[in-house]
C-alpha positions in Angstrom: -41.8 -30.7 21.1 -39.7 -28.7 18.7 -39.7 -29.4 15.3 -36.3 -29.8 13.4 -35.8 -30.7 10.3 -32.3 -31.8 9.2 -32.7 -33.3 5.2 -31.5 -31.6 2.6 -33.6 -27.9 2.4 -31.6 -26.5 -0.4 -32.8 -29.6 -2.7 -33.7 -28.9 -5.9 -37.2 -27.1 -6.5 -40.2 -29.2 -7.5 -40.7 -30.3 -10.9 -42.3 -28.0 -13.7 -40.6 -24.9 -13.4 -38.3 -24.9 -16.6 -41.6 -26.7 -18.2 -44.1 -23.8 -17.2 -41.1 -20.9 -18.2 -41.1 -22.2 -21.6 -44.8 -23.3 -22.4 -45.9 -20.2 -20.6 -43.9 -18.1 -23.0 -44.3 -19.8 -26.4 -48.7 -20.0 -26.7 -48.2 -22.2 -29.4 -45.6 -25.0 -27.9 -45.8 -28.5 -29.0 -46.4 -29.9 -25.8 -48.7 -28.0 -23.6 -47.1 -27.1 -20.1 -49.1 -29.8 -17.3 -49.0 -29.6 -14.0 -46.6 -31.8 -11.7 -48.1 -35.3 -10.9 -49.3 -35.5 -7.0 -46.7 -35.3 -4.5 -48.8 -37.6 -2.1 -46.8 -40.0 -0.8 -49.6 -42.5 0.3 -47.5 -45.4 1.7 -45.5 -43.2 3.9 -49.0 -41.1 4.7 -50.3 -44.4 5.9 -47.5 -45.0 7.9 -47.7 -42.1 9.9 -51.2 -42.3 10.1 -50.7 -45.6 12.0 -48.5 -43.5 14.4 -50.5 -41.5 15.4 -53.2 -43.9 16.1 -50.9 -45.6 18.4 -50.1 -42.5 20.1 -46.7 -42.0 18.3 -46.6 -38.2 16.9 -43.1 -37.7 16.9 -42.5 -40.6 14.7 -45.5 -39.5 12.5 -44.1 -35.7 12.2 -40.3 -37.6 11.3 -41.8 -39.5 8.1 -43.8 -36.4 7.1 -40.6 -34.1 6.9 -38.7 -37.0 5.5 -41.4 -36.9 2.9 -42.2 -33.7 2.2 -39.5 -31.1 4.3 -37.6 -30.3 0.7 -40.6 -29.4 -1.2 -42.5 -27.6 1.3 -38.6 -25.5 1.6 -38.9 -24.8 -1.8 -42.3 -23.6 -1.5 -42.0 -21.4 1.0 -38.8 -19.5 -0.4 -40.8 -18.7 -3.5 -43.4 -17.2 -1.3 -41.4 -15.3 1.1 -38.1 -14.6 -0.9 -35.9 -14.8 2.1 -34.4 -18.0 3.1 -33.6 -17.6 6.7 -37.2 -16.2 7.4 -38.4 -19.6 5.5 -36.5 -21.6 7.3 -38.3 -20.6 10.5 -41.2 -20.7 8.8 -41.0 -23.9 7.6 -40.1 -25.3 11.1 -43.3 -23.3 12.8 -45.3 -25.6 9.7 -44.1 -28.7 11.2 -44.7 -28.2 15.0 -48.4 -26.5 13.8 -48.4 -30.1 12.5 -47.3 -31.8 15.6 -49.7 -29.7 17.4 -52.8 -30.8 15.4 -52.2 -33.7 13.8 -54.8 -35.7 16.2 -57.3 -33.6 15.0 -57.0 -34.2 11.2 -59.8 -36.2 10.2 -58.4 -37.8 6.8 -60.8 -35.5 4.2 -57.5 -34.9 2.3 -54.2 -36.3 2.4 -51.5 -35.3 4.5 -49.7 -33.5 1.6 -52.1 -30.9 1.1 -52.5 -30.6 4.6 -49.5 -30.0 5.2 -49.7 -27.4 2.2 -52.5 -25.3 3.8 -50.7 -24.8 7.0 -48.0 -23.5 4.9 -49.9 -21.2 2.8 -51.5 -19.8 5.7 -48.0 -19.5 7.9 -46.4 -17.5 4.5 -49.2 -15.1 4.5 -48.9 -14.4 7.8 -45.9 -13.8 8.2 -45.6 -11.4 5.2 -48.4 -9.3 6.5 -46.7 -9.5 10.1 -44.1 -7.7 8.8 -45.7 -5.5 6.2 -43.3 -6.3 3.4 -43.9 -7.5 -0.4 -41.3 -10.2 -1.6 -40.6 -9.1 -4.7 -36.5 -7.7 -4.0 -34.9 -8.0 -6.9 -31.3 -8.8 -4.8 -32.9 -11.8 -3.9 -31.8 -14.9 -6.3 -34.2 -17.5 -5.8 -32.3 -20.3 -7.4 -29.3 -19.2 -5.3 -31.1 -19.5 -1.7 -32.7 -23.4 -3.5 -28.8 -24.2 -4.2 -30.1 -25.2 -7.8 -27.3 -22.9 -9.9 -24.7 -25.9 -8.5 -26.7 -28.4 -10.6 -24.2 -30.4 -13.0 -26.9 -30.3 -16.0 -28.5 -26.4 -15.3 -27.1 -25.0 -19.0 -26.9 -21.4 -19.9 -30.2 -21.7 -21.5 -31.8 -23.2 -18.7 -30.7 -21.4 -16.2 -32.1 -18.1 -17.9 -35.3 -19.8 -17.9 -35.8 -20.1 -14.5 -34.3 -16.6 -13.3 -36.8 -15.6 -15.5 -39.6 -17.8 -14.0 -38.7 -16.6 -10.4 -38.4 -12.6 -11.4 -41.7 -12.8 -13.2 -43.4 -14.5 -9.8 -41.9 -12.3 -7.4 -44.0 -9.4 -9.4 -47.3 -11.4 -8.1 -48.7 -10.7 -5.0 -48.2 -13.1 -2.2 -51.7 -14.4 -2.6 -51.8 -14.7 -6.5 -48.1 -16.8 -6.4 -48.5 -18.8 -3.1 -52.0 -20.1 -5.2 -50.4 -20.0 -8.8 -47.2 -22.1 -6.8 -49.6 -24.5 -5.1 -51.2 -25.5 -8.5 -47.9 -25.3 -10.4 -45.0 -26.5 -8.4 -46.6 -28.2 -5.7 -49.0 -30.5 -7.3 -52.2 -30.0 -5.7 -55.7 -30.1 -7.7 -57.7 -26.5 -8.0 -59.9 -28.3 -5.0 -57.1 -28.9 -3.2 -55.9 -25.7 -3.8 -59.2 -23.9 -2.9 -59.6 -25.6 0.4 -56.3 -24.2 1.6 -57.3 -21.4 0.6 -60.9 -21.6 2.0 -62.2 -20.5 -2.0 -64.7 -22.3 -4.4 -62.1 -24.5 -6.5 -64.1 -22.9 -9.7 -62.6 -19.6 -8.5 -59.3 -20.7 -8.1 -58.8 -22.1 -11.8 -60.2 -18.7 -13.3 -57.6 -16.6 -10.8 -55.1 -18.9 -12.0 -56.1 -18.9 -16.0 -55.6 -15.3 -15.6 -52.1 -14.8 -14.0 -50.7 -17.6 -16.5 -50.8 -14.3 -20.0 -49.5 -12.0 -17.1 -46.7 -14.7 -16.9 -46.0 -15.1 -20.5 -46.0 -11.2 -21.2 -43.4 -11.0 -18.1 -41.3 -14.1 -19.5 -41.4 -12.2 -22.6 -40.0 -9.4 -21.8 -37.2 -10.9 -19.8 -36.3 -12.2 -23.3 -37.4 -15.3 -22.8 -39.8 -17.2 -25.8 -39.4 -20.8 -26.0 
């Protein structure tokens, strides 16, 4: 079975972005940049739990991308910086998915799941081709569609070209984790078992790329 997903992949990026730009650059802000709330979607998890259990993958891989195709997209352009090559990427995520999904055994939710074979697809694939994703041609906001958005102001928008310049200077590994913890929701724990590393580890890795960030955002001009 062939994975396709048809909802909306150039959807807006996942929460925190403009947030972590601006809290990232000014140490001192008011309110102290948090993380995005959970993306689990546990009624619709449940759901397709149940079809699977009745022998129904298809329809359990259908709610999953309904669920969580957009932000997975977004995810996965950040990492690899090349849209079409996501786009195939994120379709191999889904039938790895549909391949395995009888063997997931419910110590997490589908979500990060899902997230892990992602992280692990983007990495291979980059060292497939032996390439570092950090072109500066490549607009970020352009391949997401998000520069269309009626309420993106001058200011903002800035912001988050700035954001997405100073990420692509990562390494793979260092952004696909810091994006994991950052854009897609998921706890350090979560976090480390995707990326088979001691949750402790993860959270000092991340504590150290987030002044690497603010020196970056700062010299793209942006402070607040």
């Amino acid at each position: 079975m062939e994975a396709t997903y048809k909802g909306k992949v150039e959807g807006s990026a996942p929460e925190g972005g403009e947030a972590l730009a601006s809290s990232v650059a000014e140490p001192g802000a008011a309110t102290p940049w948090q993380p995005p709330r959970s993306r689990v979607d546990h009624s619709r998890e449940e759901v397709a739990l149940a079809c699977v259990h009745r022998g129904d993958r298809e329809e359990a891989l259908k709610i999953l991308m309904t669920a969580y195709g957009a932000p997975l997209m977004a995810f996965i352009v950040r990492t690899l910086r090349d849209r079409e090559l996501a786009k195939d990427v994120r379709q191999h995520v889904f039938l790895a998915a549909f391949q395995r999904i009888d063997t997931f055994e419910g110590r997490s939710s589908l979500w990060s799941w899902l997230c892990g074979i992602a992280f692990h697809r983007c990495l291979d694939e980059l060292r497939r081709n032996r390439r570092s994703p950090t072109l500066h041609d490549f607009d970020v906001l352009d391949a997401l569609g998000e520069p269309s958005e009626p309420m993106m102001d001058p200011a903002r928008l800035t912001r988050r070209r700035a954001l997405e310049q100073c990420l692509g200077k990562l390494s793979p590994a260092m952004r696909t984790q810091l994006l994991m913890r950052c854009f897609l929701g998921l706890s350090y724990a979560e976090v480390g078992e995707a990326v088979g590393e001691a949750h402790g580890t993860v959270q000092v890795r991340i504590s150290r790329i987030l002044p690497r960030l603010r020196r970056c955002l700062q010299g793209e001009g942006v402070t607040r």
